[in-house]
N, C-alpha and C positions, 0 to 999 in steps of 0.2 A: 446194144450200146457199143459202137464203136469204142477203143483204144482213146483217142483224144477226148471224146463225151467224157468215157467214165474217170477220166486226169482232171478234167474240166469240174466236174459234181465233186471230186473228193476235193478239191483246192477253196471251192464253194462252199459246202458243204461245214467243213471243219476248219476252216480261214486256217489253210494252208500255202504257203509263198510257192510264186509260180515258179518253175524249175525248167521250162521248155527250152530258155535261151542258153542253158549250160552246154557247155563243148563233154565230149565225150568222156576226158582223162579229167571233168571238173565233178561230172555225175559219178565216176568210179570213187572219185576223193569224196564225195562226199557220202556213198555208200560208205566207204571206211569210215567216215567220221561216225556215221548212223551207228555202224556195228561197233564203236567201241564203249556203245553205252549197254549192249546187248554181252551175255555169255552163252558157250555153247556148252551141250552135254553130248555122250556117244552114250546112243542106246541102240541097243541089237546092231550094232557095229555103227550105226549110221548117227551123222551131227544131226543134234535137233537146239533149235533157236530158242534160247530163253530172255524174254523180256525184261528189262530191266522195273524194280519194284517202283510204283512210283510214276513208270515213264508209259503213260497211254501213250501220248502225243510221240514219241519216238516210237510206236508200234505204226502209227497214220504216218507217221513220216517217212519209215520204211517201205512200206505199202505204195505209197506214192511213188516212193522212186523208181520200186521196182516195173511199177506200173508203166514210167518214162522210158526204161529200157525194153518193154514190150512193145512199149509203140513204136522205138527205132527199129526192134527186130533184131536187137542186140540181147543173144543170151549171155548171161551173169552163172561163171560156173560155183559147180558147188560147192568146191574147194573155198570160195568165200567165206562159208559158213567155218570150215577147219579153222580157217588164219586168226578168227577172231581173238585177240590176247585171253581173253577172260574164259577161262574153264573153268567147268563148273564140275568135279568128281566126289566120290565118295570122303576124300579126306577135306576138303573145301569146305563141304555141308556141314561134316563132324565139325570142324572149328569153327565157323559160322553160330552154329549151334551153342561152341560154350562160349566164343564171346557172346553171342546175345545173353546169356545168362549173366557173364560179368555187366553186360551194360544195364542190364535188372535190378542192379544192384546200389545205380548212381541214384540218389533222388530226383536230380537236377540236370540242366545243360553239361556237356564236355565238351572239352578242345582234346584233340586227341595229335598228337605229331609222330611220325612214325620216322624211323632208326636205327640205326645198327645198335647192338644191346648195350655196346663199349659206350657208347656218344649217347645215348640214351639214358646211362648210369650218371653220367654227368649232368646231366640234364636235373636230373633229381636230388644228387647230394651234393652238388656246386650251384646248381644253375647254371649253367654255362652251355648256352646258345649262339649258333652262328648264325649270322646274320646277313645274307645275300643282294646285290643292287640286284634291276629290273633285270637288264642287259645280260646277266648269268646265263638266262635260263635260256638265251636265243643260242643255243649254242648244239650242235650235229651230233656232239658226242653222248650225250644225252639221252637218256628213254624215251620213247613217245610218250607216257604217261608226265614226264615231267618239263620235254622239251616246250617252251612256248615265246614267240615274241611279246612282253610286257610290254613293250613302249608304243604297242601299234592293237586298233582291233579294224577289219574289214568286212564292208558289208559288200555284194558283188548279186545285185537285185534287179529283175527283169526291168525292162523300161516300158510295161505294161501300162498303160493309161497312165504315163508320165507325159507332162508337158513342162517345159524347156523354156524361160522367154529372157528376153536380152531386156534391161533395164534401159530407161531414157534416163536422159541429163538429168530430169526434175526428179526421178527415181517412181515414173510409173511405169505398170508394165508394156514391154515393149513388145518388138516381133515375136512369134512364137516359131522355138526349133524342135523338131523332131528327131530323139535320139534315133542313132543309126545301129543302135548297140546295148547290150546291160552296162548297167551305171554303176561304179564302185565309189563307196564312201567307205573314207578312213578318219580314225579318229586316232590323234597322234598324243601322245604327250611330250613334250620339247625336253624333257628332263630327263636324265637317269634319277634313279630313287632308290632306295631301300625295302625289301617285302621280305617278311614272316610268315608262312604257311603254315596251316592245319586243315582239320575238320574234321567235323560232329561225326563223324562214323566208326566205329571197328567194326571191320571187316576184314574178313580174310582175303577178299583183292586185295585190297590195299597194299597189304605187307608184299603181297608180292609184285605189284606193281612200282612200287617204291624201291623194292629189294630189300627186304627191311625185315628183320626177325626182331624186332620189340619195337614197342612204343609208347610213349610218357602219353598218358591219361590222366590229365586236371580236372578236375573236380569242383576248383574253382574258376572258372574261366575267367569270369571279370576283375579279381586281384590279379591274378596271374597276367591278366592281358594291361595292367595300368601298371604290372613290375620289367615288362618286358619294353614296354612303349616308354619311361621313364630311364632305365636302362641306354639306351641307345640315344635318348638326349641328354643325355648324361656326357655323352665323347663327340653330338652332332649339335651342340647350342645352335639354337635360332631356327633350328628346322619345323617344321608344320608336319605331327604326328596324327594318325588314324588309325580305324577296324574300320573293318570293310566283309558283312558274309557276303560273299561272291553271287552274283546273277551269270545265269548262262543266256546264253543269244545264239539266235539263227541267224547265219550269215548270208542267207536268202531275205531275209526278212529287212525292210524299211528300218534304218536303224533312228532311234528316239531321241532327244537332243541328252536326256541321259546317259548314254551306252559313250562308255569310256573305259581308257583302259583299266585303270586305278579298281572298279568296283563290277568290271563286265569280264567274261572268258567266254571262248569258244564253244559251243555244245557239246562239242566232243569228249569236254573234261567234265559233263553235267554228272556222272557218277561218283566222283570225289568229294560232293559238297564242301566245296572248299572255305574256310576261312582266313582272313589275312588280317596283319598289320602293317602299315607303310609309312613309310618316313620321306617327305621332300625337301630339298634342301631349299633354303632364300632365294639362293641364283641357280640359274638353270647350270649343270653339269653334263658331261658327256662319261668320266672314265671316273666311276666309285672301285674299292678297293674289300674284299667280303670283309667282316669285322667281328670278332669274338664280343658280349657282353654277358657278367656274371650279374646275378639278383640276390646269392644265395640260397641254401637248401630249401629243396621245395618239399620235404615228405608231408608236410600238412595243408598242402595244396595239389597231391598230383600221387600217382602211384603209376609202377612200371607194369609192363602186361607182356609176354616171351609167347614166341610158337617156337 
């Protein structure tokens, strides 16, 4: 089996999004994205690739691509493997190990928020949450783990048995055009807004992805989450409040007339399981302002957790 067959059967195969029409520096972005749901370990000096729990389909995903770069006759050095943020060592497993013992210990769902332990104390014996518009997070200064545009999500999908046709007057279908190209869909929201971040997991990434040596771990998720949403229309009257657990998407992939910003993210962040809260304002805005809201002590709704 040729190179292109075997791209061909795995895309088949496992309703994998075709990948052929990407530019070269789009295949490398998108190797990085694959790898930042992956960790590496060094064993007998050398990187070995750990699969993310959970993530088959990011195992076929990677395979795929690597596969793309075989058929260009493009080697992908090893050093790929080094760059990956997420290592996996000896002291990583040990705290993995006793948080999963502390999460043994919840009966129920968690919201977990990770923190510095200063802003984190407050969190618990004030309440006192900051609270960021969409527009924050589009910003360079930022970690890859946290940088992302909120107000936009992009699909950039082969024009593979796509057809193209120009509408008549009466609005039936008209000429058919054949793209020249991949076809990108954006799904925009016209609004800046408000978002609140968490999610169900402690994990030792995390802390360190966030930069974060503690984190307010709720217990109650659903009080907490109608103290915090209540909170901020408390100083935002008339706004339209949500929760939203996050879906992640392929940006290869045909996006669904659902996939929006508000409730969709990148695949790239699919290791965070994220949760959120969001606030829109009546009228559309462009320049929100972050904002502090207090609820009160949380110690019977939440406890602090330190590496």
């Amino acid at each position: 089996m040729d190179s292109k067959s075997e791209i061909d059967y795995w895309q088949t195969r496992y309703n994998l999004p075709h990948i052929g029409h990407l530019s070269l520096e789009a295949l490398e972005a998108r190797l990085d994205d694959l790898l930042m749901n992956f960790g590496r370990q060094i064993r007998n000096g050398k990187p070995v690739l750990l699969s993310p729990r959970g993530g088959t389909r990011f195992t076929l995903l990677l395979e795929q691509t690597m596969q793309e770069f075989k058929r260009r006759k493009v080697v992908i050095a090893g050093s790929k493997i080094f760059d990956i943020p997420h290592v996996v060592d000896e002291n990583s497993i040990l705290l993995d190990e006793q948080l999963e013992a502390i999460s043994q210990q919840y009966s129920g769902r968690i919201l977990v928020k990770y923190g510095k332990k200063e802003h984190v104390q407050d969190m618990l014996d004030r309440g006192s949450f900051l609270v960021s518009p969409a527009s924050y997070y589009d910003d360079e200064s930022l970690n890859i783990a946290v940088k992302d545009n909120e107000l936009e999500r992009k699909n950039l999908v082969s024009s593979h048995g796509v057809e193209i046709n120009v509408l008549n007057g009466d609005g039936s279908k008209g000429e058919s055009i054949q793209p020249i190209g991949p076809i990108e869909y954006r799904s925009i929201i016209e609004t800046n807004y408000y978002v609140w971040c968490g999610s169900d997991l402690l994990q030792s990434r995390l802390f360190t992805d966030f930069e974060c040596d503690a984190c307010l771990v709720v217990t109650e998720p659903k009080i907490f989450i109608e103290k915090i949403l209540d909170a901020v229309l408390s100083v935002r009257c008339g706004w339209a409040d949500g929760y939203q657990m996050i879906s992640y998407y392929d940006p290869l992939e045909y996006p669904s007339k659902d996939v929006d910003p508000l409730g969709y993210k990148h695949f790239r962040y699919w290791y965070q399981s994220e949760h959120r809260l969001i606030w829109l304002p009546p009228e559309n805005v462009d320049k929100l302002e972050r904002i502090f809201v207090e609820v009160g002590p949380l110690h019977d709704l939440a406890e602090i957790v330190t590496v």
